[in-house]
C-alpha positions in Angstrom: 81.3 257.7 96.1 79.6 259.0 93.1 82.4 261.6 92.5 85.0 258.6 92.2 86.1 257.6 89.1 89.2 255.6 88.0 91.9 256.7 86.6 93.4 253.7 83.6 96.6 254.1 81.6 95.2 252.9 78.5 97.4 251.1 75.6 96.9 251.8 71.8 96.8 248.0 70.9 94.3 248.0 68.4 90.7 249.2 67.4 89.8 245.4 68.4 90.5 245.6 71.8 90.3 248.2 74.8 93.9 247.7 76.7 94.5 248.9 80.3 96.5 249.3 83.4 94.4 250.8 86.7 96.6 253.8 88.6 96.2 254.3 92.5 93.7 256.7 91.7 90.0 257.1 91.8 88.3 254.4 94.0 87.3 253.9 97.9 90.4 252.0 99.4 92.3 253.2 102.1 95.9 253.2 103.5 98.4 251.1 101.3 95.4 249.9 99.0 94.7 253.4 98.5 92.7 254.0 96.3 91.5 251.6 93.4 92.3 248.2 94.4 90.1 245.5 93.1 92.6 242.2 94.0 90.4 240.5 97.0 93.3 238.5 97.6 95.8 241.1 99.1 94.0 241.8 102.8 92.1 244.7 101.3 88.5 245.7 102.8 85.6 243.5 101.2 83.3 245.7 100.6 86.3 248.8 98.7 87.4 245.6 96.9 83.6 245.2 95.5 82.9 248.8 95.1 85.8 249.5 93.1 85.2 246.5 91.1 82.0 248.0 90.2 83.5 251.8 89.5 85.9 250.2 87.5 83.1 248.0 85.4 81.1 251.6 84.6 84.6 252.8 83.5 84.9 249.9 80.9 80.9 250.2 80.2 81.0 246.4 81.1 79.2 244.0 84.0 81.5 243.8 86.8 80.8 239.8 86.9 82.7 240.0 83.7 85.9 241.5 85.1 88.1 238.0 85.2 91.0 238.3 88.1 93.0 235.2 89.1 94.4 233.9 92.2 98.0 234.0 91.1 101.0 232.0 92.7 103.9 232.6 90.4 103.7 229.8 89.0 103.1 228.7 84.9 99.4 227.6 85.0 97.3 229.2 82.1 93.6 229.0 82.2 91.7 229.1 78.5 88.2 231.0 79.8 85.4 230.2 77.4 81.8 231.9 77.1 81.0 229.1 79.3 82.9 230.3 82.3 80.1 233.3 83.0 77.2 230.4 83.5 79.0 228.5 86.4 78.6 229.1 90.1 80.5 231.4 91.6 82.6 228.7 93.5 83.3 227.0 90.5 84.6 229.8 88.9 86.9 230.8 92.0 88.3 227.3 91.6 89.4 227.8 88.0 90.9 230.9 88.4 92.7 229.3 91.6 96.5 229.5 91.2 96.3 230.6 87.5 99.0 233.1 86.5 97.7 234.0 82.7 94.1 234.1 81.4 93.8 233.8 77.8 90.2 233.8 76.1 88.5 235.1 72.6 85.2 235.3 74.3 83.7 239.2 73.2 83.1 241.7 75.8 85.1 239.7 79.1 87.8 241.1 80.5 90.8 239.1 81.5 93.8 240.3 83.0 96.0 240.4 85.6 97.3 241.7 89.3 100.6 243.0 89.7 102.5 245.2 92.3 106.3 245.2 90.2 106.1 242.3 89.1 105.5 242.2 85.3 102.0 242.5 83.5 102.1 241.1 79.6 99.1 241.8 77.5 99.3 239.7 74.1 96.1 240.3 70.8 96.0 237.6 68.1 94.1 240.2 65.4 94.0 237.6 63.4 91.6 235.1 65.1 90.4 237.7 67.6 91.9 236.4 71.0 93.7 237.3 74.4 95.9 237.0 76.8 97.0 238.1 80.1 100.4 237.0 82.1 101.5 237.7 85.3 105.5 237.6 85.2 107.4 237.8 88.5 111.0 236.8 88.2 109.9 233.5 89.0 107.5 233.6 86.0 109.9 235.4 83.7 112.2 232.6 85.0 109.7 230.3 83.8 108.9 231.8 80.3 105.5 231.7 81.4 105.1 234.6 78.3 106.5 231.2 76.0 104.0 229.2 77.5 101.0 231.7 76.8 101.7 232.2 73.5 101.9 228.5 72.6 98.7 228.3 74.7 96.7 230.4 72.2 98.7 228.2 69.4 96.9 225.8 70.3 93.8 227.0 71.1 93.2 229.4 68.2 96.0 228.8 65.8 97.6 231.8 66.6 100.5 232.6 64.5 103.0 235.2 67.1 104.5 237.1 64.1 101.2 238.6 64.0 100.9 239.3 67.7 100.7 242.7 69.4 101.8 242.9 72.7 101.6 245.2 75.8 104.5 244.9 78.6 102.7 246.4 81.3 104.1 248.7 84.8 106.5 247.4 86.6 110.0 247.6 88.4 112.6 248.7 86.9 116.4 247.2 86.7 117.4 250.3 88.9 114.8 249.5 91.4 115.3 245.5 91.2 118.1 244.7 93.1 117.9 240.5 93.5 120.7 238.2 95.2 123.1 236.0 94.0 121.0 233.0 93.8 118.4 234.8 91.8 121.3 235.8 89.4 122.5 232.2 88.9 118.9 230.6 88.7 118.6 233.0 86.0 121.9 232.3 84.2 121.6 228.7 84.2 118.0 228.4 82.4 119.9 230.5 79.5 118.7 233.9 80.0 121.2 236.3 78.2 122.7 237.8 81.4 124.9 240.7 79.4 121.6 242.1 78.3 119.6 242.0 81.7 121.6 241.9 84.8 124.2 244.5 86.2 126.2 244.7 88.5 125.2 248.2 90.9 128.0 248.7 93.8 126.2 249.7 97.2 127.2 251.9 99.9 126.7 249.8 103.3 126.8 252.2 106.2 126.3 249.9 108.9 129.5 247.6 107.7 132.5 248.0 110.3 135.0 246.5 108.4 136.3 249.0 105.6 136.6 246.1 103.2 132.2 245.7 103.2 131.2 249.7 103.3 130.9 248.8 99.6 129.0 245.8 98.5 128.1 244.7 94.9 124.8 243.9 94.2 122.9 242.6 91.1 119.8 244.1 89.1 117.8 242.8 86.7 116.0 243.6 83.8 112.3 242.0 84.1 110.7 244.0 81.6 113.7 243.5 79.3 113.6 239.9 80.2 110.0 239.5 79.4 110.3 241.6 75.9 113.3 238.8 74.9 111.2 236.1 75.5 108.3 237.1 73.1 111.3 237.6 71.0 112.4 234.0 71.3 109.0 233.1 70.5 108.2 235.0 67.4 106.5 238.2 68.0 108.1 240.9 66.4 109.9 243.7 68.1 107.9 246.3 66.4 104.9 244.9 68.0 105.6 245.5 71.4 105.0 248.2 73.5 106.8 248.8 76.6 104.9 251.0 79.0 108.4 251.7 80.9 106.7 252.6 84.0 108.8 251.7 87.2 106.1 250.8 89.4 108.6 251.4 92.4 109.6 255.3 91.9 105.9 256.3 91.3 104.4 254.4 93.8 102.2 257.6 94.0 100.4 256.3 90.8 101.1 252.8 91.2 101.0 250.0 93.6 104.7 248.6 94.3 104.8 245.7 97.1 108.5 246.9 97.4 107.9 250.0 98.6 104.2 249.6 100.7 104.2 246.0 101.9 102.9 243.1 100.6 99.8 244.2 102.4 99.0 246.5 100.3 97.3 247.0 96.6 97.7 245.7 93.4 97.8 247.2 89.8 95.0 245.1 87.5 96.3 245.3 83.9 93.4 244.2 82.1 92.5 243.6 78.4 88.5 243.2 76.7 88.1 242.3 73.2 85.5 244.5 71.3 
């Protein structure tokens, strides 16, 4: 195990902050987790979960107590994670990170973040007042403008103004990969989205239709990433300020976990942010 060591996709956010995604490459697991999973909530192995939890800590030169991963649901629920957080028992602290889908904090040296396996990862860094968050946006979260309800989150919390945020929008699938049906579509054009700009409409060989009139079947894709970079948009951070990592998590599932292509059962991405 001491030859491992794990291979990040780092983000230039700022000097104030060290920004990250992890790759597939450099820990213990095996299989579909293969190799540097640290999400104990996907069926992985214990004990690879903890030891690449602890490679990935010596990678970040940080206690791997300090490494902050939610139980996500994709849902909306944000958790504000204050230097208290690190005291409490470590039941307590399972409980608050129970069903949250965005960690925002402006505690030093914690890392918060987020597990993903195409869904979407955003990383947001208030310079100003020296704060973070990270979001976990599915469709159902995009859906949700859980990016919206960060960023008001750390409003509120820190008087964050978002012109002056910098943010990440992390690995994950891409419209060509993210085919979604009807019902998807329309939940997404009735809460407003801007359907021109992030759906279309891919036709689709069928081989096993019999009747002529199906061997070709239309089929909608949408844009999550694109989705996600409108919505900080909407809520004021600028368009020079965000980076889009434009990794499709499903064509290089080599490098990255994709649920699409290896199973639920199988790893996650943790895309991760610690303020210096």
């Amino acid at each position: 195990m001491s030859n491992q060591k794990p291979v990040l996709s780092y983000y230039n956010m700022s000097d104030g902050v060290v920004a990250f995604s992890t790759t597939r490459h450099g820990g213990v697991s095996e299989g579909s987790y293969a190799s540097l999973n640290v999400n104990e909530y996907c069926g992985d192995n214990a004990e690879h979960v903890a030891a690449n939890r602890k490679l990935l800590a010596t990678e970040l030169k940080i206690d791997s107590n300090r490494i902050i991963i939610p139980h996500q649901t994709h849902g909306v629920e944000t958790r504000i994670i204050g230097s208290e957080f690190l005291a409490l028992p470590e039941n307590v602290k399972r409980m608050l990170l129970e069903g949250v889908d965005a960690v925002i904090t402006n505690v030093k040296g914690l890392c918060i973040g987020v597990s993903t396996a195409d869904c979407i990862p955003v990383l947001l860094y208030d310079e100003e007042h020296h704060a973070a968050a990270a979001i976990h946006a599915g469709w159902r979260g995009t859906l949700a403008r859980i990016v919206h309800k960060a960023v008001l989150e750390m409003r509120m919390a820190y008087n964050t103004d978002p012109a002056k945020l910098i943010a990440v929008v992390g690995p994950g699938i891409s419209i060509e990969n993210f085919e979604v049906g009807d019902e998807v579509y329309e939940a997404f054009e009735q809460a407003a989205f801007d359907m021109a700009a992030i759906a279309e409409e891919q036709i689709k060989r069928n081989p096993d239709a019999t009747d002529p009139a199906k061997r070709f079947e239309k089929k909608w894709h949408l844009n999550l990433p694109l989705a996600n970079k409108m919505l900080l948009m909407h809520t004021g951070v600028k368009e020079e300020n965000i980076q889009m990592s434009d990794i499709c998590t499903y064509s290089r599932v080599d490098d990255y976990f994709s649920a699409r292509r290896l199973g639920v059962e199988s790893g996650r991405i943790y895309t991760g942010i610690i303020l210096n």
